[in-house]
Backbone as CSV, one residue per row, in Angstrom:
resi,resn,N_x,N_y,N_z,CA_x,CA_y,CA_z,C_x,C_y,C_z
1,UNK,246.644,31.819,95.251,246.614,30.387,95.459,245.705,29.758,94.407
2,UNK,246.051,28.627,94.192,245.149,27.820,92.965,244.126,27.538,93.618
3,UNK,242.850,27.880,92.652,241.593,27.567,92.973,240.496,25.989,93.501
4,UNK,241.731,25.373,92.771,241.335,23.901,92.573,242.158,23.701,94.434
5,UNK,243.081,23.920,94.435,243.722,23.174,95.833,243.014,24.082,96.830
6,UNK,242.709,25.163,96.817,241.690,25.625,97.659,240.171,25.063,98.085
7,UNK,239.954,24.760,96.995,238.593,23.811,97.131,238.783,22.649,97.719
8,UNK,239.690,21.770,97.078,239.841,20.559,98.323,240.383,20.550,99.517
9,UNK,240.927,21.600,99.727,240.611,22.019,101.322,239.774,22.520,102.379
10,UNK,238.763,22.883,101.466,237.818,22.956,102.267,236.954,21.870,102.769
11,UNK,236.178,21.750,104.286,235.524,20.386,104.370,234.299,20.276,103.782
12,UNK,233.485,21.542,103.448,232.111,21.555,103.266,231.948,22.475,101.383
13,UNK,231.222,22.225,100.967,230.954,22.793,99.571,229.632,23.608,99.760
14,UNK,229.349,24.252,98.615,228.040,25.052,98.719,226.632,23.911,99.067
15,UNK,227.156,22.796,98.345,225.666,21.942,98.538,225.509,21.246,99.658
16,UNK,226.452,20.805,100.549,226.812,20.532,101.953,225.881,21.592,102.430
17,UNK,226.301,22.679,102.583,225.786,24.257,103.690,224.055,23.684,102.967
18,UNK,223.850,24.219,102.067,222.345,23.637,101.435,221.798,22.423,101.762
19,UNK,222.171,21.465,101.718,221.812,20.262,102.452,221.797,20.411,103.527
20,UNK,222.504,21.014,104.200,222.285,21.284,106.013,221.124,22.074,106.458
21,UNK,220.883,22.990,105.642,220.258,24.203,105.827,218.321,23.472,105.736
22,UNK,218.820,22.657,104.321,216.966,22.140,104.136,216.447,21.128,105.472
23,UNK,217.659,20.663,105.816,217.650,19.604,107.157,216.806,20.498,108.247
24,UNK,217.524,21.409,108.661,216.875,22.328,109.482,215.847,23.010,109.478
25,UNK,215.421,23.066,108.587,213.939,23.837,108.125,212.893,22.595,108.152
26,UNK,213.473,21.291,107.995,212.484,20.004,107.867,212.650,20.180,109.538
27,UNK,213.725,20.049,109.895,213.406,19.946,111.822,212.243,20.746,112.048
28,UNK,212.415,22.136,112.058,211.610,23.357,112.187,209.978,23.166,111.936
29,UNK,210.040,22.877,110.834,208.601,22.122,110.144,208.505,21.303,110.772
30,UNK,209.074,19.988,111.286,208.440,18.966,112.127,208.220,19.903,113.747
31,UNK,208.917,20.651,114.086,208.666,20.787,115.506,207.389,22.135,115.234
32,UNK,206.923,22.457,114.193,205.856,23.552,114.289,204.624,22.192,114.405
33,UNK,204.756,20.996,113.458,203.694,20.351,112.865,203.158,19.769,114.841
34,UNK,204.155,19.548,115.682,203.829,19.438,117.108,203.372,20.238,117.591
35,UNK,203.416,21.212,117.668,203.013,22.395,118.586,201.329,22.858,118.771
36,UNK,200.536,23.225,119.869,199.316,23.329,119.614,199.381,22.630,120.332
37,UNK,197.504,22.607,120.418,196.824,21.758,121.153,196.996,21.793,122.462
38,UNK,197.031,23.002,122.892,196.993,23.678,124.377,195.533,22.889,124.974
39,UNK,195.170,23.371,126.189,194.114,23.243,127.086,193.391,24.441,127.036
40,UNK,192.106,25.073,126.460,191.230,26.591,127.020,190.757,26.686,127.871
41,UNK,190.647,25.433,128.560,189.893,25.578,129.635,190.485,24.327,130.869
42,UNK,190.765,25.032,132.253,191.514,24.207,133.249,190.297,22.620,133.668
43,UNK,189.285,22.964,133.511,188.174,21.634,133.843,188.109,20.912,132.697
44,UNK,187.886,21.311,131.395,187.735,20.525,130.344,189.575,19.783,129.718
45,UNK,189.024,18.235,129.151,189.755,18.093,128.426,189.909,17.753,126.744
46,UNK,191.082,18.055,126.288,190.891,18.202,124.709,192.238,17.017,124.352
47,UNK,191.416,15.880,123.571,191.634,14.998,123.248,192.809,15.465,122.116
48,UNK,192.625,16.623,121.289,193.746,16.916,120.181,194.735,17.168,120.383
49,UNK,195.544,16.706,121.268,196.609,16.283,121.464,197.320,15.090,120.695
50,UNK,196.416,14.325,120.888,196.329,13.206,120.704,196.496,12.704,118.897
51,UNK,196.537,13.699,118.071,195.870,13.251,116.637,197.234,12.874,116.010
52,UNK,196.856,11.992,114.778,198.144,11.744,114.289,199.065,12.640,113.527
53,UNK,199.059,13.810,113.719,199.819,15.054,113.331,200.537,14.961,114.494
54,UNK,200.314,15.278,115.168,201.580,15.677,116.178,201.775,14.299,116.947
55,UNK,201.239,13.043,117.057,201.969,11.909,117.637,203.160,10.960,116.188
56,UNK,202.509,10.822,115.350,203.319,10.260,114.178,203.873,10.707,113.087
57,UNK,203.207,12.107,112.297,203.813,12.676,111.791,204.697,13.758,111.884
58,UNK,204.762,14.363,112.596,205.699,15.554,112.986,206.982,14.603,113.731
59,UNK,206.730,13.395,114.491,207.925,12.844,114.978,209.194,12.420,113.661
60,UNK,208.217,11.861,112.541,208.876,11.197,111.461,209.155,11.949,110.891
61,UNK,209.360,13.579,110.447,209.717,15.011,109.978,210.667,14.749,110.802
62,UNK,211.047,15.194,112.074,211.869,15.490,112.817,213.251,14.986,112.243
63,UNK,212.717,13.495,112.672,213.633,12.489,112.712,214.163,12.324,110.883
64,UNK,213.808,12.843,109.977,213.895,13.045,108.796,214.883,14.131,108.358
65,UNK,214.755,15.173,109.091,215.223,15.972,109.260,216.550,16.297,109.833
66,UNK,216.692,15.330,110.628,218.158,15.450,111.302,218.828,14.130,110.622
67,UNK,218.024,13.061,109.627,218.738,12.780,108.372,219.038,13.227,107.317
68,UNK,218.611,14.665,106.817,219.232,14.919,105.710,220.044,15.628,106.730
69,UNK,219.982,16.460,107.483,221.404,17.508,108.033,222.660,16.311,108.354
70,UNK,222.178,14.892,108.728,223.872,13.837,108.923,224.462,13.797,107.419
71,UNK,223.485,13.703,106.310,223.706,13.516,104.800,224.477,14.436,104.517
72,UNK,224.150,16.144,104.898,225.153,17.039,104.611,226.105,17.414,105.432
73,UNK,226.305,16.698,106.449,227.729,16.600,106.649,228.666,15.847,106.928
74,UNK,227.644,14.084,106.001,228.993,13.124,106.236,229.126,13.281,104.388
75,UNK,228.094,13.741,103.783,228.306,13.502,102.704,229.463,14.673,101.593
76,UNK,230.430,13.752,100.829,231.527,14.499,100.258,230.559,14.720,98.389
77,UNK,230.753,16.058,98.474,229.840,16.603,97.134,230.995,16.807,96.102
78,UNK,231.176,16.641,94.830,232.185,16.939,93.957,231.878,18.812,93.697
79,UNK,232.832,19.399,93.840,232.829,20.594,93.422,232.369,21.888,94.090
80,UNK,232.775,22.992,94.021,232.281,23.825,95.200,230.485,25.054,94.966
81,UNK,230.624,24.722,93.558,229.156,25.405,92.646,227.905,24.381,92.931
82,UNK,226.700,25.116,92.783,226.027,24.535,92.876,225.237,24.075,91.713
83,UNK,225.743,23.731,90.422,225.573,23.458,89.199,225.360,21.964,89.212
């Protein structure tokens, strides 16, 4: 089969899958940048919860994140290489 009509049949290209892939690792990274800030002790409390790492920045990763993964898969890439 011709190479060229094979390619435009496909829905996704190499940089699509790659664009999806960095999306997910930015999710990943935003949901590590949350995590923490347990309790050590059941009487005491620990305000670091609270810091702007895990209330504003790790939300705006997230949410960053599941914009580049919509980018790679509403977005149409010319060609199936990643050149």
């Amino acid at each position: 089969m011709n190479k060229s009509v094979n390619e435009e049949q496909m829905p996704f290209t190499m940089k699509n899958y790659i664009t999806i892939l960095v999306g997910m690792l930015v999710i990943f990274l935003g949901f590590v940048l949350m995590s923490g800030g347990g309790e050590h002790s059941v009487t005491a409390f620990d305000d670091t919860i609270f810091s702007f790492r895990r209330i504003t920045l790790a939300p705006i990763v997230v949410v960053a994140g599941f914009v580049v993964v919509g980018v790679g898969i509403m977005k149409r890439f010319k060609g199936g290489s990643i050149n």
